[in-house]
Structure formats: structure tokens, C-alpha cells
DODRENTI-860530 format. One record per residue: residue number from 1; x, y, z of N, C-alpha, C in turn. Coordinates in pm, whole numbers, plus 50000, padded with zeros to 5 digits. Atoms other than C-alpha are relative to their C-alpha. Layout:
BEGIN
timar / n.X / n.Y / n.Z / ca.X / ca.Y / ca.Z / c.X / c.Y / c.Z
NUM / X / Y / Z / X / Y / Z / X / Y / Z
...
! end
This chain:
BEGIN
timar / n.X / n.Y / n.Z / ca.X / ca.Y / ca.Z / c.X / c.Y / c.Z
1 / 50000 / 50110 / 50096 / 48312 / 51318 / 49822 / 49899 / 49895 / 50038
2 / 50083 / 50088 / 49997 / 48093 / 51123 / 50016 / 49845 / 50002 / 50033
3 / 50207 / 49921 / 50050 / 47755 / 51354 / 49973 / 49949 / 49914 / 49941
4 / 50124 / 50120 / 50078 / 47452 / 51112 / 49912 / 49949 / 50122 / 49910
5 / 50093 / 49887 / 50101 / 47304 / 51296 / 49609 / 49858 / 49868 / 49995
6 / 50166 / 50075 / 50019 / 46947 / 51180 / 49583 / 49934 / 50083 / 49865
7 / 50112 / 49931 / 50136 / 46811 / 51270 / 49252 / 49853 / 49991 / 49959
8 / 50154 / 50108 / 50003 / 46489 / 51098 / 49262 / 49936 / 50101 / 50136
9 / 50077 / 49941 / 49903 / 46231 / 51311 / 49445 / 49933 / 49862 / 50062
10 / 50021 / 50101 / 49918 / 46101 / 50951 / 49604 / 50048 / 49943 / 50063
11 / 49850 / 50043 / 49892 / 46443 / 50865 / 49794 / 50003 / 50097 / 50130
12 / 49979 / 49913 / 49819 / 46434 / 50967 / 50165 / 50044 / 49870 / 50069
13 / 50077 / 50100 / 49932 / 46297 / 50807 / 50405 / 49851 / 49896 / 50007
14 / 50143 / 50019 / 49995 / 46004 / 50586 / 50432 / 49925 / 50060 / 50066
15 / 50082 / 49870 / 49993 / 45699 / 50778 / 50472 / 49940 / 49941 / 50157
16 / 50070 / 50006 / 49828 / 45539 / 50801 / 50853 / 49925 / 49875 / 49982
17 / 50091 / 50101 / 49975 / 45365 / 50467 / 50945 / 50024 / 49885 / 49933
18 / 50000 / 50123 / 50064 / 45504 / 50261 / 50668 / 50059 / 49873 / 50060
19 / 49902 / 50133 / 49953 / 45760 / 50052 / 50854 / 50146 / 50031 / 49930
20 / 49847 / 50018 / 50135 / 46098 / 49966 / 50680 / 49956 / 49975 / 49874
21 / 49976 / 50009 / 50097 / 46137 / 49999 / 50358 / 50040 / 49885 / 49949
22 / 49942 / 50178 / 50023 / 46175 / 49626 / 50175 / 50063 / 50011 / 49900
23 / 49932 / 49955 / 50135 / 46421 / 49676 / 49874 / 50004 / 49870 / 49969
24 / 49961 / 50084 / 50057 / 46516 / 49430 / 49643 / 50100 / 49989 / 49895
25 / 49882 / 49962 / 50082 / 46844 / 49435 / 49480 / 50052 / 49906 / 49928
26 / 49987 / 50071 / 50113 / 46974 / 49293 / 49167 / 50147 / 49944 / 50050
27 / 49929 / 50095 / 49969 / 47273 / 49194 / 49375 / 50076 / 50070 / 50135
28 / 49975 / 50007 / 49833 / 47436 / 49157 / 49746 / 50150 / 50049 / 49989
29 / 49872 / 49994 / 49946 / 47793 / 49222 / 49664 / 50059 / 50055 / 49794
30 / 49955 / 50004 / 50096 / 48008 / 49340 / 49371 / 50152 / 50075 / 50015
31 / 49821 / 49955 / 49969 / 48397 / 49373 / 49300 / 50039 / 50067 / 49946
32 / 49966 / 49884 / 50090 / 48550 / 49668 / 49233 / 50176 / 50003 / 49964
33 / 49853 / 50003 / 50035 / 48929 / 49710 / 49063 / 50062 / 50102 / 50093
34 / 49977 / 49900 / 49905 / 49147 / 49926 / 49276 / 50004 / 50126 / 49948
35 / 50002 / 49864 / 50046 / 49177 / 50229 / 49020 / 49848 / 50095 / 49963
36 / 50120 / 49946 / 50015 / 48886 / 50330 / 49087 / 49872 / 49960 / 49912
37 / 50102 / 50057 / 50064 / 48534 / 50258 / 48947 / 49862 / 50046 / 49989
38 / 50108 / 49946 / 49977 / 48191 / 50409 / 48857 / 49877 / 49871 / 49904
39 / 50109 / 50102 / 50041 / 47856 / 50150 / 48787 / 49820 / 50047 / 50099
40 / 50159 / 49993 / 50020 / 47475 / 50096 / 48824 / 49947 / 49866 / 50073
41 / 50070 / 50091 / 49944 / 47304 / 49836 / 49048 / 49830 / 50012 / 49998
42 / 50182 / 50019 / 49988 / 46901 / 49771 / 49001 / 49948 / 49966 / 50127
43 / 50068 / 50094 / 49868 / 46679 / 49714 / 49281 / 49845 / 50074 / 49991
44 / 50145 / 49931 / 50002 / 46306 / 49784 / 49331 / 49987 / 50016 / 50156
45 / 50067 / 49993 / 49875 / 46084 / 49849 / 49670 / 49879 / 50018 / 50005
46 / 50148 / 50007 / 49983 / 45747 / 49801 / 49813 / 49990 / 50140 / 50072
47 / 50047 / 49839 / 49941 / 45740 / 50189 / 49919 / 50063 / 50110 / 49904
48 / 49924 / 49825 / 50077 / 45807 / 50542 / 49717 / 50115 / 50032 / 50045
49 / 49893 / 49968 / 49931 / 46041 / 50599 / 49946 / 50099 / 49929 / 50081
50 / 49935 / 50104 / 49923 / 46357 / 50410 / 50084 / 50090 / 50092 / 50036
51 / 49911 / 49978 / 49961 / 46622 / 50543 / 50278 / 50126 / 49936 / 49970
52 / 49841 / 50060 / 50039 / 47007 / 50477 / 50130 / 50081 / 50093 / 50031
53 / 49864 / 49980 / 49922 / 47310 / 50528 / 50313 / 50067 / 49932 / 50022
54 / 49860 / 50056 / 50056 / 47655 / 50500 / 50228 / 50051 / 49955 / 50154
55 / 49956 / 49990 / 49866 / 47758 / 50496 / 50594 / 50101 / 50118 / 50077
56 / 49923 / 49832 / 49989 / 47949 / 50796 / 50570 / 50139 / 50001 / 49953
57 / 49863 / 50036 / 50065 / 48253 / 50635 / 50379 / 50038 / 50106 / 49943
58 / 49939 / 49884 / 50051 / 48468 / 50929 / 50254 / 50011 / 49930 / 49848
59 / 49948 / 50043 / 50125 / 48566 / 50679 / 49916 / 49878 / 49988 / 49895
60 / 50126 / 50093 / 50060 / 48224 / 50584 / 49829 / 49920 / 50146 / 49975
61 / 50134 / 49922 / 50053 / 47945 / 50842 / 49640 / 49919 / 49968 / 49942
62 / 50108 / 50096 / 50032 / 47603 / 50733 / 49551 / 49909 / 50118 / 49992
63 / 50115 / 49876 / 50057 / 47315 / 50890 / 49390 / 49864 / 49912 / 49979
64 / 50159 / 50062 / 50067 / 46945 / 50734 / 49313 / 49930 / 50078 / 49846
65 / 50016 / 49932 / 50118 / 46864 / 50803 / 48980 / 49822 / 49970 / 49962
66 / 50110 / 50048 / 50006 / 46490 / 50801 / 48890 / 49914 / 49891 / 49927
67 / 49991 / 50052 / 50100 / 46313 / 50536 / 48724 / 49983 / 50052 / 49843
68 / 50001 / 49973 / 50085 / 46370 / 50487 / 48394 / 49896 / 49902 / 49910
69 / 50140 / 50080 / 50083 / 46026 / 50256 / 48273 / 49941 / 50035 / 50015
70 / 50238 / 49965 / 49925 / 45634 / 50263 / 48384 / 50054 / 49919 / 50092
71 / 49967 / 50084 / 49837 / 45777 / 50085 / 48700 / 50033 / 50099 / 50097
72 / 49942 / 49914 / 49883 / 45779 / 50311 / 48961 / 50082 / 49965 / 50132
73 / 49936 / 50081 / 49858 / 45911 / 50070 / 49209 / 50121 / 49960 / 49942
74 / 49837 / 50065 / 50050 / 46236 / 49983 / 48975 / 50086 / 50140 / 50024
75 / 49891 / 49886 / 50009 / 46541 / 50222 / 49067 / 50125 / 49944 / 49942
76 / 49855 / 50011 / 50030 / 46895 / 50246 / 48978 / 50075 / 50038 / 50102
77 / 49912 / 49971 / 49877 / 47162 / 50299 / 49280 / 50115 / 49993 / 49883
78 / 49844 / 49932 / 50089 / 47481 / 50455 / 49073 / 50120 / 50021 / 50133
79 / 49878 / 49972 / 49872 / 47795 / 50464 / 49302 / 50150 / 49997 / 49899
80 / 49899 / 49984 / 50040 / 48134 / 50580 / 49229 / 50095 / 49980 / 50091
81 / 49920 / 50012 / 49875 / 48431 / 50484 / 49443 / 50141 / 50067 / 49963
82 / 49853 / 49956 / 50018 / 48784 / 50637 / 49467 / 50103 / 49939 / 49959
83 / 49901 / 50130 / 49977 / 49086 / 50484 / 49379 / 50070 / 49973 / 50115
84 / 49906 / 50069 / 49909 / 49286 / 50306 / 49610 / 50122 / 49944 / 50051
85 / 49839 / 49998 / 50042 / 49640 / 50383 / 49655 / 50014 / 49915 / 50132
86 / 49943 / 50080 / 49906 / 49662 / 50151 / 49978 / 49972 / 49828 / 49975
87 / 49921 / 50163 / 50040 / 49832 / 49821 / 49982 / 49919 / 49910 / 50043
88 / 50103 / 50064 / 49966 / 49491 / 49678 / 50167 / 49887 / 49975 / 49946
89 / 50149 / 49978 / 50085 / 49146 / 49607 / 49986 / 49912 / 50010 / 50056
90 / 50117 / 49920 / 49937 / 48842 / 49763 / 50124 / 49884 / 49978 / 49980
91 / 50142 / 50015 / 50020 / 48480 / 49693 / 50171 / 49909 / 50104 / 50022
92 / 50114 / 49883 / 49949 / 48179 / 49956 / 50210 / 49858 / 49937 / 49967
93 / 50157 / 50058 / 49989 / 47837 / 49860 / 50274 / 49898 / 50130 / 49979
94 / 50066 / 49977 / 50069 / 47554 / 50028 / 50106 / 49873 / 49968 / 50027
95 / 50115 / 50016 / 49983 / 47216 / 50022 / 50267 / 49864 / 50055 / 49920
96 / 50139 / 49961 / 50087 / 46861 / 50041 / 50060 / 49877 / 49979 / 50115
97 / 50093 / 50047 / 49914 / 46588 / 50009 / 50301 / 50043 / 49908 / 50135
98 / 49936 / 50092 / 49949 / 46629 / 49687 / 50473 / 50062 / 49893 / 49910
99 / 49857 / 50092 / 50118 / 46886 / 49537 / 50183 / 50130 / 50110 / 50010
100 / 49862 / 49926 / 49985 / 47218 / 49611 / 50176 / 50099 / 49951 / 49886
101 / 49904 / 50003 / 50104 / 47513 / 49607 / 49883 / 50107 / 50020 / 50032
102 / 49855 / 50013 / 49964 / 47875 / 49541 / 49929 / 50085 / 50032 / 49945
103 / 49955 / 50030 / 50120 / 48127 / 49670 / 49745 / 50125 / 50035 / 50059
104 / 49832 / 50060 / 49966 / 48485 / 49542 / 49769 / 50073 / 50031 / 49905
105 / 49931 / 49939 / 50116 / 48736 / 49715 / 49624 / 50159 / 49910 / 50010
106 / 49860 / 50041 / 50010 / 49103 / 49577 / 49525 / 50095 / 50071 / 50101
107 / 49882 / 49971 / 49925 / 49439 / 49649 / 49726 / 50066 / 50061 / 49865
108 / 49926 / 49940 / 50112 / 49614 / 49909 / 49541 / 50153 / 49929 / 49968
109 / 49868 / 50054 / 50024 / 49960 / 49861 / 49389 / 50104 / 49964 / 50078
110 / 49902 / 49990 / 49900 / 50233 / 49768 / 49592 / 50087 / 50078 / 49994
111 / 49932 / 49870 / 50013 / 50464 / 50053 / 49715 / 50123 / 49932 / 49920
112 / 49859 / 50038 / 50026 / 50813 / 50038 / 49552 / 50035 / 50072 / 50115
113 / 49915 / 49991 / 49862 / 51116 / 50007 / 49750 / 50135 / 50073 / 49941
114 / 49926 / 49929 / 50050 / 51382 / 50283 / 49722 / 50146 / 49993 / 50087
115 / 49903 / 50033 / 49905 / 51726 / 50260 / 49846 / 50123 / 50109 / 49926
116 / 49849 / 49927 / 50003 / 52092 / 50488 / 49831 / 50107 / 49982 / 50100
117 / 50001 / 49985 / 50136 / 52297 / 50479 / 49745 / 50002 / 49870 / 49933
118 / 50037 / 50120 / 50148 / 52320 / 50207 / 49431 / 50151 / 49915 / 50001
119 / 49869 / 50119 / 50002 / 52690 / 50086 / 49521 / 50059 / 50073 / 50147
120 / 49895 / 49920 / 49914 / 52944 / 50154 / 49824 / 50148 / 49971 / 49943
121 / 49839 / 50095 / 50030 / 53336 / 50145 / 49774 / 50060 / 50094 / 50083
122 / 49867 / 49974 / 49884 / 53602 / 50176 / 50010 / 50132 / 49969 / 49984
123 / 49877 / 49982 / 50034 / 53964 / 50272 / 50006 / 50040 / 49978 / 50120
124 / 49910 / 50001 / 49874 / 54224 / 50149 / 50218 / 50110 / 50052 / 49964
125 / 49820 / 49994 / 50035 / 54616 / 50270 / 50212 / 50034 / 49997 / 50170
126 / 49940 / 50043 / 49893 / 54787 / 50068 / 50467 / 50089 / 50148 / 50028
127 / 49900 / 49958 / 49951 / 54984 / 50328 / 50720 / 49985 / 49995 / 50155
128 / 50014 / 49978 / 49841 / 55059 / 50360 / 51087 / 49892 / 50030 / 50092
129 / 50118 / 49942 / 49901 / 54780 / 50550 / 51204 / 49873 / 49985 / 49861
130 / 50128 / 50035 / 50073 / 54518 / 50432 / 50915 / 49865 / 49887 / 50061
131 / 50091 / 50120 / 49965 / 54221 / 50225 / 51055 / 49930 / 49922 / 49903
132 / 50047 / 50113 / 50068 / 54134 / 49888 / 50918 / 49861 / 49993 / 49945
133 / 50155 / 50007 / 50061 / 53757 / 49971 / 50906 / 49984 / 50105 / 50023
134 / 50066 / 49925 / 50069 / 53551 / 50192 / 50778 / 49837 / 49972 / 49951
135 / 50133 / 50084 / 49942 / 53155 / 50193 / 50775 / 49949 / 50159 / 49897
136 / 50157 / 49851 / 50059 / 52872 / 50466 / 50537 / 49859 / 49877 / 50028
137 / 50109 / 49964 / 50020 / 52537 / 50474 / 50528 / 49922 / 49920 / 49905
138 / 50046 / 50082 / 50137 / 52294 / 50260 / 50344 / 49829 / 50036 / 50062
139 / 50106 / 49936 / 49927 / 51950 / 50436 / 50358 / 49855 / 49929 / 49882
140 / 50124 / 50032 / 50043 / 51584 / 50275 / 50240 / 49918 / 50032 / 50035
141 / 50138 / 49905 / 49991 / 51252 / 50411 / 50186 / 49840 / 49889 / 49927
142 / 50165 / 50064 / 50085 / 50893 / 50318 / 50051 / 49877 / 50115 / 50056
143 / 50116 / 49871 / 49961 / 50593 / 50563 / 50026 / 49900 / 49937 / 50114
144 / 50070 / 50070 / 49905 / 50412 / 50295 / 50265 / 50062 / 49901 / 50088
145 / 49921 / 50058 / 49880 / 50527 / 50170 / 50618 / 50066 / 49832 / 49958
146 / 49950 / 50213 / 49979 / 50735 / 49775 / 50543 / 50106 / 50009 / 50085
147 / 49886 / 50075 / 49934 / 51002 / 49569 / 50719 / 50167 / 49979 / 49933
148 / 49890 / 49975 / 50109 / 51279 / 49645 / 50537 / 50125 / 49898 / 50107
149 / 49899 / 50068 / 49916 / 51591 / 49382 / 50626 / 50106 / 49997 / 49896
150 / 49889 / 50044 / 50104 / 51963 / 49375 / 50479 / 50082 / 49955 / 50057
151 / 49906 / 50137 / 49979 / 52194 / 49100 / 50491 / 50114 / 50014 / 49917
152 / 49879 / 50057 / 50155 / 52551 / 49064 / 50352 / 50053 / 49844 / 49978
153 / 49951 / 50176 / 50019 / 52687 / 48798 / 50171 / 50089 / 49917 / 50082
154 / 49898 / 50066 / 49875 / 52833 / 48543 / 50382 / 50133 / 49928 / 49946
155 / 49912 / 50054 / 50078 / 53084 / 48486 / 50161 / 50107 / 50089 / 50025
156 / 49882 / 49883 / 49963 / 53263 / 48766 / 50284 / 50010 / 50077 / 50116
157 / 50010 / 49980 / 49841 / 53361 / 48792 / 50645 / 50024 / 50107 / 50008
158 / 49987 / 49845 / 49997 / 53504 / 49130 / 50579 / 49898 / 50087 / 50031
159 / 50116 / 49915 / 49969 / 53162 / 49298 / 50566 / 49866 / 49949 / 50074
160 / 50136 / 50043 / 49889 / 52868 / 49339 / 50849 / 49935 / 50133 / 49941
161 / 50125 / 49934 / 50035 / 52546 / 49527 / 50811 / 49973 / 50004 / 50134
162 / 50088 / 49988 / 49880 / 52363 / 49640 / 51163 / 49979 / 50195 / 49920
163 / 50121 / 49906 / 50014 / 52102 / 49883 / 51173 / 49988 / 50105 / 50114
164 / 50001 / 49861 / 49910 / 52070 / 50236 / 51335 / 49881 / 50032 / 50083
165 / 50135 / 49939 / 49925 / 51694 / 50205 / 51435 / 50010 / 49858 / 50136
166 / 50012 / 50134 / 49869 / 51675 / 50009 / 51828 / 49866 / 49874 / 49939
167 / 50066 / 50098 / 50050 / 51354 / 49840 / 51671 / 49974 / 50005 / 49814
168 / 49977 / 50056 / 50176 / 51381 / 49660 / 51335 / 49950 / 49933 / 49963
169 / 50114 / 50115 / 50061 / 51107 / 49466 / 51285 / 49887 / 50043 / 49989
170 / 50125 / 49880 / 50002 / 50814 / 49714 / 51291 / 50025 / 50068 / 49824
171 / 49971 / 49929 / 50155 / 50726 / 49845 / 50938 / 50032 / 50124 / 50017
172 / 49951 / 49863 / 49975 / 50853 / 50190 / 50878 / 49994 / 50020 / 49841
173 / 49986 / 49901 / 50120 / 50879 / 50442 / 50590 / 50119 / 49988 / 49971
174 / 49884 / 50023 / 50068 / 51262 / 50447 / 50588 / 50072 / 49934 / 50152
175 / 49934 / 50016 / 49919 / 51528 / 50311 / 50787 / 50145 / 50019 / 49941
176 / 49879 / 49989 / 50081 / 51900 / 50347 / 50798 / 50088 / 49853 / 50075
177 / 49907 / 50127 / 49895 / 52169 / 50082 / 50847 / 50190 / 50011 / 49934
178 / 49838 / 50006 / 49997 / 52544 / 50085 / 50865 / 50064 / 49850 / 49929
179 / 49902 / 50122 / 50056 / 52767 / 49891 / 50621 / 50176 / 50043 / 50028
180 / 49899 / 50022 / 49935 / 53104 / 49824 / 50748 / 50083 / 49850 / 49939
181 / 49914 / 50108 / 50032 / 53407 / 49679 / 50625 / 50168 / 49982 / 50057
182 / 49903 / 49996 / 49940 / 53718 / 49564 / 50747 / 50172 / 49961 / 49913
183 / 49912 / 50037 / 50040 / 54038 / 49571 / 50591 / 50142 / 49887 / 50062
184 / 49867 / 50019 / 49924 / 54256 / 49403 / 50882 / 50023 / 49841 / 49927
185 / 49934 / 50147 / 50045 / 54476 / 49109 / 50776 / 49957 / 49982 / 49841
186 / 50040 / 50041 / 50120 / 54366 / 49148 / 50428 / 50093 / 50053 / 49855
187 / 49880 / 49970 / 50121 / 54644 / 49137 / 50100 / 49926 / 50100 / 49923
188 / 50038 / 49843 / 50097 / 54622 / 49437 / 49882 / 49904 / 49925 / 49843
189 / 50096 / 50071 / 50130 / 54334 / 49374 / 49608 / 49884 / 50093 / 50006
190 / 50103 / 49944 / 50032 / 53992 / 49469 / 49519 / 49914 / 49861 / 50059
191 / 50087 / 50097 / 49958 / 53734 / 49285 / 49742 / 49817 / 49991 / 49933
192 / 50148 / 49990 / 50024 / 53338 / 49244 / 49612 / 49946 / 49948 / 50031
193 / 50132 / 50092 / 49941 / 53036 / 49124 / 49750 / 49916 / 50130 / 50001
194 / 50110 / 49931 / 49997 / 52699 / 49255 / 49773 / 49902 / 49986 / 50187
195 / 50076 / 49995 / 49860 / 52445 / 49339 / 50083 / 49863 / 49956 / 49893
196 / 50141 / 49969 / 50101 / 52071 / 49230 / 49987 / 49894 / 50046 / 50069
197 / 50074 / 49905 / 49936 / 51822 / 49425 / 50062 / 49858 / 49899 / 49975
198 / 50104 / 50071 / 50010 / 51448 / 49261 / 50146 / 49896 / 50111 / 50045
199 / 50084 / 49898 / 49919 / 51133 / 49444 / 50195 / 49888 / 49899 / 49921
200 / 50123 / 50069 / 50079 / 50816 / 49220 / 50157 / 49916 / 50081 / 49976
201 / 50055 / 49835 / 50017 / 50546 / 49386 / 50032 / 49996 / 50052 / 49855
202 / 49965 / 49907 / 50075 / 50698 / 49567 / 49792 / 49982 / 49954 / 49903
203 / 50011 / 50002 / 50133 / 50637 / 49609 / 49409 / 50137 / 49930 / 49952
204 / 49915 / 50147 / 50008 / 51017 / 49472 / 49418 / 50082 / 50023 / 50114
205 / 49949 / 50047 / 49858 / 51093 / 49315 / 49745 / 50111 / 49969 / 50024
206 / 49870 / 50015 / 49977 / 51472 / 49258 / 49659 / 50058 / 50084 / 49909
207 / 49883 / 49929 / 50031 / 51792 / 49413 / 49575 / 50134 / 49985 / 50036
208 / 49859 / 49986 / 49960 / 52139 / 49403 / 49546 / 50069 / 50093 / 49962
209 / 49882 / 49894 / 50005 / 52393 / 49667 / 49667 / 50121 / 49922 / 49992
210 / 49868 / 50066 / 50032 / 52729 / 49592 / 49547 / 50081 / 50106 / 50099
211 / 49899 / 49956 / 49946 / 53014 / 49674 / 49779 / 50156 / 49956 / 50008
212 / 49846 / 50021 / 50021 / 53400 / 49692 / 49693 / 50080 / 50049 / 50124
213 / 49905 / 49914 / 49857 / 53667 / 49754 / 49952 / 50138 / 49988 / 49879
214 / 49866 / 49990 / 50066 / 54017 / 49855 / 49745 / 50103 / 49976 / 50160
215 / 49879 / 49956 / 49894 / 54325 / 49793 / 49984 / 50165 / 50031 / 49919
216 / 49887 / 49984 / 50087 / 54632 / 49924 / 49837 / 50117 / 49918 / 50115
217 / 49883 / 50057 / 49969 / 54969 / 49790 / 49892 / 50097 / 50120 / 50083
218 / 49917 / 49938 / 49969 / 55178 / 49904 / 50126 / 50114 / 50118 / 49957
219 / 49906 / 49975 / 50032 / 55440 / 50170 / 50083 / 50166 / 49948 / 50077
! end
């Protein structure tokens, strides 16, 4: 993808003895969208021949197209760039001789943030040998490494959140974390609150899991 095509039988190198090549380009820098992008930059030179190189960017392809007036010294530099599915925006430099062209591409979309499941609920039935708590699984993802953090509401001492990975502050692809609730000392009802889920970053960086605890009534 990132083969210099040279179409122009006068695109090399400059010829033995000349020196560098002096280009002159119709501009130093230009911004590209992240879904990709194909365009045309002008530039002339005081030699037949200039040497252009991409730098060996895998995203970036470039061609010299020949002129198209009675100007033999006016070219066209055509470049096509890839799109850009990462969450960073990217520069590639573009040498003509001794000029150079910049082209800065956008930060692709931001990943979404995926999470399961979409609710928890928990059953208690008070008996002798029943334990008060009870704890699943609450698992998040994203196609690109974030900081994923979940918190429960503090409105409800019954339920804690801790996390299964030793480090939790390093971006990651998925992580898992333990929700846990406790029925002890608590009258027979239907409890609710939510955990919220954060992942900056992300296309959407919040969420709320809803979590019920049922405790039945004694027999």
C-alpha cells in the first residue's frame, strides 16, 4: 500500500552533479478527515528530476503524475491515505526534493464500550445454612485498550464492586469485576440500585447496570 508509483518518466532522483533538487510546493501541510482521503498538491522544481519519498509509511500512497501544461517544471503529487480506525491522529511527512508536505490525518472514532450482562438480580430465601451474600460477574470490553472503572451507588451499603484484575488502572481490552451483595440484617423486599460503569475514551463513556437483590420472607 505504500509503493511510490512514479508515473512521470522525470521523477527519480536528481540527475548526477545537479545537487538537491529545489521543489516548490503549493503548500507545507494539509488536513486530512480520518475516513480516509485521496487529493492533489502542486509544486514545481528547478530540475527534471526530484526525488519523493513517502518515508515508507504503510497508510500513505503517492504517485507523480506528469505535467499537465507547457510547464515542464509544474507537477502534481496525488496521495491517498488509509482510513484510520485508531483513537490517535497521525502525521506523515512527504518529501519533494528539498520541500517537504505534511499530512495530518484525524483520530478515528472512538471505540464503544461493551458490557454483560445489562442487569444482575439476586435471590435470597432466609434458612439456616443459606448465606447472606452472593456475588456474579460483571464483564467489559472495547475493541481498543481503556480504563474501564465501576462504582456502586452509595446509596446502598448492601452492594460492593472490586475487580478481578491485580492492576486496574492500565488500559485494557476487557476486564472483569465482581458485584456482590449482601442480604444480612436486611427485611424481606426488593432492593435496587445501580453500579456505573466509566470508561473515558469511549464513544459512550458511561453506563448504568441495574442491580436488584429479592430477599424473601422467612418461613
Amino acid at each position: 500500500m505504500a509503493a511510490m508509483a512514479l508515473l512521470s518518466p522525470a521523477t527519480g532522483f536528481p540527475q548526477a552533479g545537479g545537487g538537491l533538487c529545489h521543489a516548490t510546493l503549493q503548500e507545507a501541510r494539509r488536513e486530512l478527515p480520518w475516513a480516509g482521503n485521496t487529493g492533489d498538491i502542486q509544486w514545481s522544481a528547478d530540475q527534471p528530476g526530484c526525488k519523493v519519498d513517502s518515508g515508507g509509511l504503510k497508510w500513505i500512497s503517492i504517485s507523480v503524475l506528469p505535467p499537465t501544461s507547457g510547464n515542464p517544471a509544474q507537477r502534481i503529487l496525488r496521495y491517498s491515505v488509509d482510513t484510520n480506525f485508531a483513537p490517535a491522529a497521525r502525521e506523515g511527512q512527504i518529501r519533494i526534493g528539498d520541500a517537504s508536505v505534511t499530512l495530518a490525518q484525524a483520530a478515528g472514532p472512538a471505540p464503544g464500550m461493551a458490557y454483560s450482562p445489562s442487569r444482575l438480580e439476586f435471590d435470597f430465601s432466609p434458612g439456616k445454612d443459606a448465606s447472606p451474600e452472593a456475588t456474579k460477574l460483571l464483564y467489559v470490553g472495547s475493541e481498543e485498550p481503556l480504563v474501564f472503572t465501576v462504582a456502586p451507588d452509595k446509596t446502598a451499603p448492601w452492594l460492593r464492586v472490586k475487580t478481578k484484575d491485580l492492576d486496574d488502572k492500565s488500559p485494557r481490552r476487557q476486564r472483569t469485576f465482581e458485584i456482590t451483595v449482601s442480604a444480612a440484617g436486611r427485611d424481606p423486599g426488593a432492593y435496587r440500585a445501580n453500579v456505573v460503569i466509566e470508561a473515558p475514551g469511549a464513544a459512550n463513556p458511561k453506563a448504568l447496570v441495574g442491580v436488584t437483590m429479592n430477599v424473601a420472607k422467612g418461613k
